[in-house]
C-alpha positions as CSV (number, residue, x, y, z in Angstrom):
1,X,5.2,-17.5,15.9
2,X,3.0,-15.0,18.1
3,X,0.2,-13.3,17.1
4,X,-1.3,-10.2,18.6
5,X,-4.5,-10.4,18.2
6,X,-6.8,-7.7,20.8
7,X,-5.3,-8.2,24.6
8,X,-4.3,-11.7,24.0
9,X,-1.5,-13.2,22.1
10,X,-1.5,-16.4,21.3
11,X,0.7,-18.9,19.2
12,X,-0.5,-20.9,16.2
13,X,0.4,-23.9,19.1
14,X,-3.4,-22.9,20.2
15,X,-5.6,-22.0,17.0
16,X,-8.8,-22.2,19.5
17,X,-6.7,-19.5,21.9
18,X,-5.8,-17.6,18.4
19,X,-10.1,-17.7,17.4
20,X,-10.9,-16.1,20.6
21,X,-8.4,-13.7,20.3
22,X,-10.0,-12.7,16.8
23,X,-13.1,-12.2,19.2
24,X,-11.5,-9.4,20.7
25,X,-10.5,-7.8,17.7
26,X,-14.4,-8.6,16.7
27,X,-15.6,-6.8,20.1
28,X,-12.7,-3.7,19.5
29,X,-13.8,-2.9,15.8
30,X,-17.7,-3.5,16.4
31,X,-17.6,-1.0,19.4
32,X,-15.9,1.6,17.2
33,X,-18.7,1.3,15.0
34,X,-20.8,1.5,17.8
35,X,-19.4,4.7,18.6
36,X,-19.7,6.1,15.0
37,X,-23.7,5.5,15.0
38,X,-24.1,8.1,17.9
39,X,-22.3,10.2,15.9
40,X,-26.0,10.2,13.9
41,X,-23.9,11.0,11.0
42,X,-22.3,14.4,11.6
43,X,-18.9,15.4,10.3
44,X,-16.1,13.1,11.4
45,X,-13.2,14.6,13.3
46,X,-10.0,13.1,11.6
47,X,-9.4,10.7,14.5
48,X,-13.5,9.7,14.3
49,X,-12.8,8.8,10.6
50,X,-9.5,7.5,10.9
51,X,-11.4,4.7,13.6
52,X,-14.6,4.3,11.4
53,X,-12.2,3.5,8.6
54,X,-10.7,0.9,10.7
55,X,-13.3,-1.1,11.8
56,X,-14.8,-1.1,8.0
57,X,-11.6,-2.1,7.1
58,X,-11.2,-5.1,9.6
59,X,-14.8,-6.4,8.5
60,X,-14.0,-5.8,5.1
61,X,-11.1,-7.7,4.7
62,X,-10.1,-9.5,8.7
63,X,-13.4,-11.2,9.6
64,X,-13.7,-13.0,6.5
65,X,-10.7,-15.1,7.2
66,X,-11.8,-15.6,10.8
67,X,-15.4,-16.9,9.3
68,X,-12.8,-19.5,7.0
69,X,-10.8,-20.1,10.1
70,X,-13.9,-21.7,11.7
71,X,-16.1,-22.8,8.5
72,X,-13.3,-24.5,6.6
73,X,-11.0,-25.2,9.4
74,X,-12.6,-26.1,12.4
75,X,-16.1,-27.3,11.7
76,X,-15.6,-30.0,9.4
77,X,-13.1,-31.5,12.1
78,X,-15.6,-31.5,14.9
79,X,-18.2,-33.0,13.0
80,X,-15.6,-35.6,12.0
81,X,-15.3,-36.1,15.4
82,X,-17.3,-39.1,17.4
83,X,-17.8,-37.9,20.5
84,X,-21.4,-37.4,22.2
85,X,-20.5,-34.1,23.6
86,X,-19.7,-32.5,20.1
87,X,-22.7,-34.2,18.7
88,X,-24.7,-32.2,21.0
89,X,-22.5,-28.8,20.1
90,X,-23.3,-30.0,16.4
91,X,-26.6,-27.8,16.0
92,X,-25.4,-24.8,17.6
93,X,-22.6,-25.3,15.0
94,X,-25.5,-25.0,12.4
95,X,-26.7,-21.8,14.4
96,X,-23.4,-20.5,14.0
97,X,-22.6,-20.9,10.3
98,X,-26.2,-19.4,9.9
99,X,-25.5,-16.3,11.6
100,X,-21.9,-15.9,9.5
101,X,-24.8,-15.9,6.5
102,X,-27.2,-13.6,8.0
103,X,-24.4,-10.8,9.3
104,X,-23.0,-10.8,5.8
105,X,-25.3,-8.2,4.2
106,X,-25.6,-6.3,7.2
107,X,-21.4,-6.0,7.0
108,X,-22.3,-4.8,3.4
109,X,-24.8,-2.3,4.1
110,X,-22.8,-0.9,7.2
111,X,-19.7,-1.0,4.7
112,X,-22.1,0.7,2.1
113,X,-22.8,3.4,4.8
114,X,-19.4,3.9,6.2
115,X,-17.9,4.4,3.1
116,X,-20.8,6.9,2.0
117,X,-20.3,8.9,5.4
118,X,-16.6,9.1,4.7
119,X,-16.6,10.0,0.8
120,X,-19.6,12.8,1.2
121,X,-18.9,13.9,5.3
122,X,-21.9,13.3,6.5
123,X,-25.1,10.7,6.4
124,X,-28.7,11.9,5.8
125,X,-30.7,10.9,8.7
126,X,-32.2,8.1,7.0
127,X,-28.9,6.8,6.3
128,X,-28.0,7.1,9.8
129,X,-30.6,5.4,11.0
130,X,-29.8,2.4,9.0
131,X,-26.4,2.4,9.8
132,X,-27.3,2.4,13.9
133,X,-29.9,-0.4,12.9
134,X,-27.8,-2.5,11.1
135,X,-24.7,-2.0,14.1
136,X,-27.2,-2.8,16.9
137,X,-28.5,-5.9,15.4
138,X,-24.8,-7.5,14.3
139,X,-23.8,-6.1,18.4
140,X,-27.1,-8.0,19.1
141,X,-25.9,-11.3,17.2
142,X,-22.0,-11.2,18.2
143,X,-22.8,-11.4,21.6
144,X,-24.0,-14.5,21.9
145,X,-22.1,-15.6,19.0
146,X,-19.2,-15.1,20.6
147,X,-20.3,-15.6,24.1
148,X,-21.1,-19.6,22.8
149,X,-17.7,-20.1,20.9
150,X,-15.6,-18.8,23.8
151,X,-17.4,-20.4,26.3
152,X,-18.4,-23.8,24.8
153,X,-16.8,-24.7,21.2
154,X,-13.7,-23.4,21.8
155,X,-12.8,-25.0,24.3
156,X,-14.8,-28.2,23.2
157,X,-12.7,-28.4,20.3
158,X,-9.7,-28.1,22.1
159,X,-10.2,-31.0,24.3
160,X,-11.7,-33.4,22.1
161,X,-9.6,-32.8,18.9
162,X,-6.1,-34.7,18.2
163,X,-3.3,-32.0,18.6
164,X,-2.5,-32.9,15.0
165,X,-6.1,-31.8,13.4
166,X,-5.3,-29.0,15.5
167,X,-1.6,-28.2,13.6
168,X,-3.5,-28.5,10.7
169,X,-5.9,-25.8,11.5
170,X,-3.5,-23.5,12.9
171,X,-1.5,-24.6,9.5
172,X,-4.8,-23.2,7.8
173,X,-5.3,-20.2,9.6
174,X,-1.6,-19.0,8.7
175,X,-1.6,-20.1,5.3
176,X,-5.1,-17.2,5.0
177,X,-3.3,-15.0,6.4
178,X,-0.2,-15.3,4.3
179,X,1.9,-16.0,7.2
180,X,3.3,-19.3,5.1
């Protein structure tokens, strides 16, 4: 069954191709909070608070699963994996899992913020400031976050993992999503 997720669709036939979709989705909601923190916390217009509430909302309660996808799903199969090329992809795996740690309560505190802004209308400036910190430095992470799974581990993990560890992680990846 298809997918949309961002400008790609993928098929749970490819759960590397459906991870790097998620990317997009990642990159879409990320640069509508972008766009929020130069509002500098002014008054939303209704369409500025209906895409703020979005992109909490996708960080909130999307990303998670996409962290699952490849902490519980994907990981623990390449490291199973004896191959000298994923051994050497192995510490960047260690990087990655890291980062899904040290993202996390920047998510909360731009959650924190975002909700704030929309319950009251506006941020104080300190507020605001914090909120464009905490955006810049997750935009800061994601890029090469991404830029390293897309480029290198996905496609890694496509070549070197049996197309049945695959099923099962596309199995996995439905199953968070409810889709089974």
């Amino acid at each position: 069954m298809p997918v949309q997720i961002g400008a790609k669709a993928s098929n749970f036939s490819d759960p590397t191709g459906l991870m790097s979709d998620c990317h997009r989705r990642i990159e879409m909601f990320l640069n509508a909070l972008k766009t929020a923190a130069t509002f500098h916390g002014r008054k939303l217009t209704e369409d500025e608070r209906r895409g703020l509430e979005g992109a909490l909302r996708y960080f909130r309660e999307a990303a998670p699963k996409h962290n699952a996808d490849e902490e519980e799903s994907l990981f623990p199969r390449l490291r199973r994996t004896q191959n000298k090329e994923v051994e050497c992809a192995l510490a960047e795996v260690a990087r990655l899992e890291n980062e899904h740690r040290w993202a996390a309560p920047l998510h909360d505190e731009v959650d924190f913020l975002g909700r704030k802004w929309l319950v009251e209308g506006e941020l104080s400036a300190h507020d605001a400031q914090s909120f464009n910190k905490a955006i810049a430095q997750l935009d800061a992470m994601y890029r090469a976050h991404i830029d390293y799974e897309d480029r290198v581990l996905f496609p890694l993990a496509a070549r070197v993992l049996p197309h049945d560890e695959l099923q099962q992680v596309a199995y996995e990846m439905a199953k968070r999503r409810n889709l089974i």
